[in-house]
VONUNU-549356 format. One line per 4 residues: number of its first residue (from 0); their letters; for each residue y, z, x of C-alpha. Coordinates in nm, 3 decimals, decimal comma, always signed. Layout:
N
NUM) a) Y Z X  ...;
//
This chain:
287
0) xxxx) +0,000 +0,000 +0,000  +0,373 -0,042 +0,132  +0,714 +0,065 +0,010  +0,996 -0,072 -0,037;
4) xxxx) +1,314 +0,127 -0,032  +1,645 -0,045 -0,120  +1,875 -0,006 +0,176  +2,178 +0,134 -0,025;
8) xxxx) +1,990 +0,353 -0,198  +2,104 +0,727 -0,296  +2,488 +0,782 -0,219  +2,765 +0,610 -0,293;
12) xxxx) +3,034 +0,677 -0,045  +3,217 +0,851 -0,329  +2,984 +1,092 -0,390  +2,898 +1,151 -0,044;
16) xxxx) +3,290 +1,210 +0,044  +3,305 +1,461 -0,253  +3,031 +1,639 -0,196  +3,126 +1,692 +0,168;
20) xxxx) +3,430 +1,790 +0,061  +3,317 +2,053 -0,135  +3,091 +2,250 +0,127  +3,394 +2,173 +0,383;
24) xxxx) +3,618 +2,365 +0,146  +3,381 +2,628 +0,080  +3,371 +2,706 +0,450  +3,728 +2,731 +0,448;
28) xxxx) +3,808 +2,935 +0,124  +3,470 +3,089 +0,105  +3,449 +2,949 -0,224  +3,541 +2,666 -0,447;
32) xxxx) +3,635 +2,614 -0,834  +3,531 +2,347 -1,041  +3,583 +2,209 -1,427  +3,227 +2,127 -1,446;
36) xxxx) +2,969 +1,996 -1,198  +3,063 +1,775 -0,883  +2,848 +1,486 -0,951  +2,540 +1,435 -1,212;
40) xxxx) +2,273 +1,591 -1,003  +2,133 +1,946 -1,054  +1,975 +1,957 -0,697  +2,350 +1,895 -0,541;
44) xxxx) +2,485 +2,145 -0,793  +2,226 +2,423 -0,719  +2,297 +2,385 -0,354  +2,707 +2,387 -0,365;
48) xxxx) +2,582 +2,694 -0,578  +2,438 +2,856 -0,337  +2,737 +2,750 -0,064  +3,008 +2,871 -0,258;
52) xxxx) +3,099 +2,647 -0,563  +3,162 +2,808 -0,873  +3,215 +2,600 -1,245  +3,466 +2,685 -1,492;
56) xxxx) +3,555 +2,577 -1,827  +3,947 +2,708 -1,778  +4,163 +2,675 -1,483  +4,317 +3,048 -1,564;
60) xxxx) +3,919 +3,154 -1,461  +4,022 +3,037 -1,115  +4,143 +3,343 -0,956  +4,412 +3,407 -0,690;
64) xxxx) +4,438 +3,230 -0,382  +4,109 +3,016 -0,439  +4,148 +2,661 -0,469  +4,033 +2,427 -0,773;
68) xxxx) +3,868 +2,053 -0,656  +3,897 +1,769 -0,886  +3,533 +1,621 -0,921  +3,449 +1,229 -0,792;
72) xxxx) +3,472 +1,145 -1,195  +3,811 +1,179 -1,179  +4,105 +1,449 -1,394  +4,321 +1,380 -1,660;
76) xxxx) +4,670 +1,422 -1,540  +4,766 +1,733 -1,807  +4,512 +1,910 -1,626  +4,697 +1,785 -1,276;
80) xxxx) +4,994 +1,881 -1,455  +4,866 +2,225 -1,567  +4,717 +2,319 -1,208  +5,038 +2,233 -1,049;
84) xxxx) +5,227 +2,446 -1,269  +5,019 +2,702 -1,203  +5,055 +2,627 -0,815  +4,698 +2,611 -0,782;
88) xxxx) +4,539 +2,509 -0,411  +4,412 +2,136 -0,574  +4,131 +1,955 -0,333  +4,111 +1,624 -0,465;
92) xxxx) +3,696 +1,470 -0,464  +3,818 +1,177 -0,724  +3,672 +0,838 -0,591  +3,945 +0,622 -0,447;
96) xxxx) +3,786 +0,338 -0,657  +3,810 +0,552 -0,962  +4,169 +0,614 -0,855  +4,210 +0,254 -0,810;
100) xxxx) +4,082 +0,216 -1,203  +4,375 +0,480 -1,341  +4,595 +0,269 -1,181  +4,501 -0,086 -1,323;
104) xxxx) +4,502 +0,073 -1,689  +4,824 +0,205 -1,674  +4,914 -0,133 -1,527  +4,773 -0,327 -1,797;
108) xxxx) +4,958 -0,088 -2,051  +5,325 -0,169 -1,889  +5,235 -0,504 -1,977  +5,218 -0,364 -2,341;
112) xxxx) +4,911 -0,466 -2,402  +4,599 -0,293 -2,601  +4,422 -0,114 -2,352  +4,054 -0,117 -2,369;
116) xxxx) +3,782 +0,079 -2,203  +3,438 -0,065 -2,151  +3,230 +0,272 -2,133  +3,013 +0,569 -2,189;
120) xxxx) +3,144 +0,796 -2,488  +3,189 +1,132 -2,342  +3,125 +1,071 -2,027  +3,363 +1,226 -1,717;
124) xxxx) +3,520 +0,952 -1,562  +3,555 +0,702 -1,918  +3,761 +1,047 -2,028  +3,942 +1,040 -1,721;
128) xxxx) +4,018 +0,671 -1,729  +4,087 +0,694 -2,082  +4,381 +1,010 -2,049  +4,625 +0,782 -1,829;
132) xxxx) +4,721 +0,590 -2,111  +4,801 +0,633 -2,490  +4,496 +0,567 -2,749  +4,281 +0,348 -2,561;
136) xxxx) +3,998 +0,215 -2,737  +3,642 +0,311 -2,607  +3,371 +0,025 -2,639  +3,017 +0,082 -2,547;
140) xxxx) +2,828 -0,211 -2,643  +2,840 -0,550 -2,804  +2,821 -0,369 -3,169  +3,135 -0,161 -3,115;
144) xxxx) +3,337 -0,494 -2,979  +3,247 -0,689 -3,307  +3,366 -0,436 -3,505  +3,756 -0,465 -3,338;
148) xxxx) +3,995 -0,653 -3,548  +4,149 -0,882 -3,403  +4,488 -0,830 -3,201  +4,730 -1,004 -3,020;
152) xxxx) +4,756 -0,867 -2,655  +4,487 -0,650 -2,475  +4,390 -0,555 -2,154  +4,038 -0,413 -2,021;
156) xxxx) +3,864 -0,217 -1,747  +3,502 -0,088 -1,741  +3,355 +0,208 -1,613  +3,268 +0,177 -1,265;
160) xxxx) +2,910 +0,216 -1,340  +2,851 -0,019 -1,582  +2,595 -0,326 -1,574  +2,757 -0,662 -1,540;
164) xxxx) +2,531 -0,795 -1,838  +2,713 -0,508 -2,070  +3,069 -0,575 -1,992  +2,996 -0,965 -1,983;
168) xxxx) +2,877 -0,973 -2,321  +3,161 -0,727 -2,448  +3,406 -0,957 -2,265  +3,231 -1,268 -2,446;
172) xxxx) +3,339 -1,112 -2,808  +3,644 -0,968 -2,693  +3,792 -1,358 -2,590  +3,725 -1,464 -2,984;
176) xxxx) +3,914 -1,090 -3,074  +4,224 -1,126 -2,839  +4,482 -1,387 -2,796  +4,604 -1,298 -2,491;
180) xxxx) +4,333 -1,099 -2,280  +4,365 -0,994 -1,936  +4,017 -0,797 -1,771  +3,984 -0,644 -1,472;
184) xxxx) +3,662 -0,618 -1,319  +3,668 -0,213 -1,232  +3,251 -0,247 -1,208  +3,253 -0,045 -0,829;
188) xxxx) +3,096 -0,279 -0,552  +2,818 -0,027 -0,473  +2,683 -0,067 -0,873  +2,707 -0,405 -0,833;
192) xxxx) +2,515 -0,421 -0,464  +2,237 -0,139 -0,614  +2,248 -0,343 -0,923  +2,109 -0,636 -0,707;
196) xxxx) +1,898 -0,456 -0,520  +1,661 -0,315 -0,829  +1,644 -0,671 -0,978  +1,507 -0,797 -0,642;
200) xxxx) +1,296 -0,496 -0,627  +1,157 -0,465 -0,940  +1,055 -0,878 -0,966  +0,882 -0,825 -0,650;
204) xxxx) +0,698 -0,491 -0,651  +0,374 -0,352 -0,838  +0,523 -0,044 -0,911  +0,898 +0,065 -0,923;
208) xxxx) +1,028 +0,433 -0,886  +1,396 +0,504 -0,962  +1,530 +0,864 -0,845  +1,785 +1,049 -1,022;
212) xxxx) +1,926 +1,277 -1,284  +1,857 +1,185 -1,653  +2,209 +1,327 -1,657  +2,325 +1,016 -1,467;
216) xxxx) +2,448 +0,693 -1,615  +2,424 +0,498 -1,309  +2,019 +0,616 -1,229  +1,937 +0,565 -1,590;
220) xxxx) +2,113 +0,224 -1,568  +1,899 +0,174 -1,257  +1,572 +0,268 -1,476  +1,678 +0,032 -1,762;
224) xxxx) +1,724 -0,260 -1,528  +1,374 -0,215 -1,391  +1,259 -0,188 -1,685  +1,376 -0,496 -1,778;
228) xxxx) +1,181 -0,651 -1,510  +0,865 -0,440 -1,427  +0,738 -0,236 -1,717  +0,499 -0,012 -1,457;
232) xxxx) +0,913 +0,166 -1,362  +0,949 +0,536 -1,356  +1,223 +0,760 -1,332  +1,161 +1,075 -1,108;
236) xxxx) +1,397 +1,369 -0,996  +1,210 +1,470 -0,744  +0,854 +1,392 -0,562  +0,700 +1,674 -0,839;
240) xxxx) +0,753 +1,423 -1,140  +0,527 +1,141 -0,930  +0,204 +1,107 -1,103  -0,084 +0,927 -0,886;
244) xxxx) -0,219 +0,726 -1,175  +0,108 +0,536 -1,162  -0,034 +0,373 -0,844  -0,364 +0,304 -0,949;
248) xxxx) -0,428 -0,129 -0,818  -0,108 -0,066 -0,650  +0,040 -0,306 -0,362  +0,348 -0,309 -0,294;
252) xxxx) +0,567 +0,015 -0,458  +1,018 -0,027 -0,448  +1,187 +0,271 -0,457  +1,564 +0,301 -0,545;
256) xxxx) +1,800 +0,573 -0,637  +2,122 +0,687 -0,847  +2,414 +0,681 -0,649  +2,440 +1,088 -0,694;
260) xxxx) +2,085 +1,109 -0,568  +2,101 +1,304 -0,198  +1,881 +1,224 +0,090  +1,630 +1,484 +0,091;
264) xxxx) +1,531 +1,368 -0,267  +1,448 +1,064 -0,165  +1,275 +1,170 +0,149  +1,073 +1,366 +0,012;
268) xxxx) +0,968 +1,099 -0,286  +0,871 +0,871 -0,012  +0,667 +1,143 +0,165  +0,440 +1,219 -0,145;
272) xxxx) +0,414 +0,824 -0,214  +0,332 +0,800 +0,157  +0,073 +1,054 +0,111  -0,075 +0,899 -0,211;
276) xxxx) -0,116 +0,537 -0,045  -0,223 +0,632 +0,327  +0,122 +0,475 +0,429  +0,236 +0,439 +0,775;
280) xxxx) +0,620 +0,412 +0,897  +0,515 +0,074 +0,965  +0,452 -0,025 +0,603  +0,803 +0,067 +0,503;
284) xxx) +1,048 -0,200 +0,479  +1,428 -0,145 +0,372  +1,553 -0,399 +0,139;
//
């Protein structure tokens, strides 16, 4: 049996940046406030736990003279507003391509256009995106875009993790909605390159093994993709959730991961397939 692990795998360099940033601030301060968790992983989160990183649902439960971080999802600016006010210590995690996304809304609303979000309800970063401007609309899916009356002037942006088959379709109904309609492609380079990747992966392989949170849009996107592809695809959060029947006639086994997935996760997923198929280093090839 081989493996084959897609190169880019695991963390995005936003993620990686934040998280860093978090136990680099907890060895500074000692610890470290946050509105909710860092990224969608509970392995990272138990482990900034244990460093020093504390979640809140308020910033008046940050106490005195500890700072607050700003997660990679990105903050609404009244709670910017709120923290500086309160002359909180801020340590901004936000992804500079999530940054770059606030940016092109509020952009595309000076234009005075419509602004539209092609996203998760609910999630983080589509609420984050979503506070820089005044009543966005939220669209999730082809459904929710042919329900839209028709208007004169819009302009969109997607979530960063979104599949380019989503937004493309979205976009498709959107052109016979809008007169004038101006999209921006926020869809972050590393979704797009790990987007890739699993296709190629999944056509190619016996057996596919995604790694990641069921609490993360971007692994379960991952999952769906293979899926789509290679119905013998599993989703695993760790090397405990591999079952050996999986590989039963088994060749050739790709392995990707979320973008919030850390490396010892994925080590160690390898390890146990490695175990399972008699693998050697030699058999494992990074695509």
């Amino acid at each position: 049996m081989k493996i084959l692990l897609a190169k880019d795998a695991g963390y995005c360099f936003g993620v990686r940046d934040a998280v860093n940033l978090a136990y680099d601030t907890t060895e500074k301060y000692g610890d470290v406030y946050m509105l909710g968790t860092i990224v969608h992983n509970e392995k990272v989160v138990e482990d900034l736990s244990e460093a020093g990183t504390k979640i809140i649902k308020k910033l008046k439960d940050v106490p005195k003279n500890k700072p607050i971080l700003f997660r990679a999802h990105g903050t609404t600016p009244d709670t910017w507003n709120k923290a500086n006010q309160k002359n909180l210590t801020i340590i901004d995690a936000t992804c500079p391509l999530v940054t770059e996304i606030h940016h092109e809304i509020k952009s595309l609303e000076l234009e005075g256009r419509k602004t539209i979000i092609i996203g998760d309800h609910g999630h983080d970063e589509v609420l984050g995106i979503a506070a820089q401007v005044k009543e966005p609309i939220i669209i999730a899916n082809v459904d929710e875009a042919n329900a839209l009356r028709k208007m004169k002037k819009a302009g969109v942006v997607s979530q960063s993790t979104q599949m380019i088959e989503n937004v493309q379709n979205i976009i498709n109904v959107l052109m016979e909605k809008v007169f004038d309609l101006r999209f921006v492609n926020t869809i972050c380079y590393p979704t797009r390159r790990n987007h890739e990747q699993i296709k190629s992966l999944a056509s190619k392989c016996d057996v596919m093994i995604v790694i990641g949170s069921f609490t993360s849009a971007n692994s379960n996107r991952l999952t769906q993709l293979s899926l789509e592809r290679n119905k013998r695809s599993y989703q695993v959060t760790c090397s405990n959730d591999l079952d050996e029947s999986w590989f039963n006639k088994c060749k050739v086994v790709g392995i990707s991961a979320g973008a919030s997935t850390p490396d010892d996760l994925i080590d160690g997923v390898v390890d146990k397939i490695k175990e399972i198929g008699h693998i050697t280093e030699k058999e494992i090839v990074y695509e």
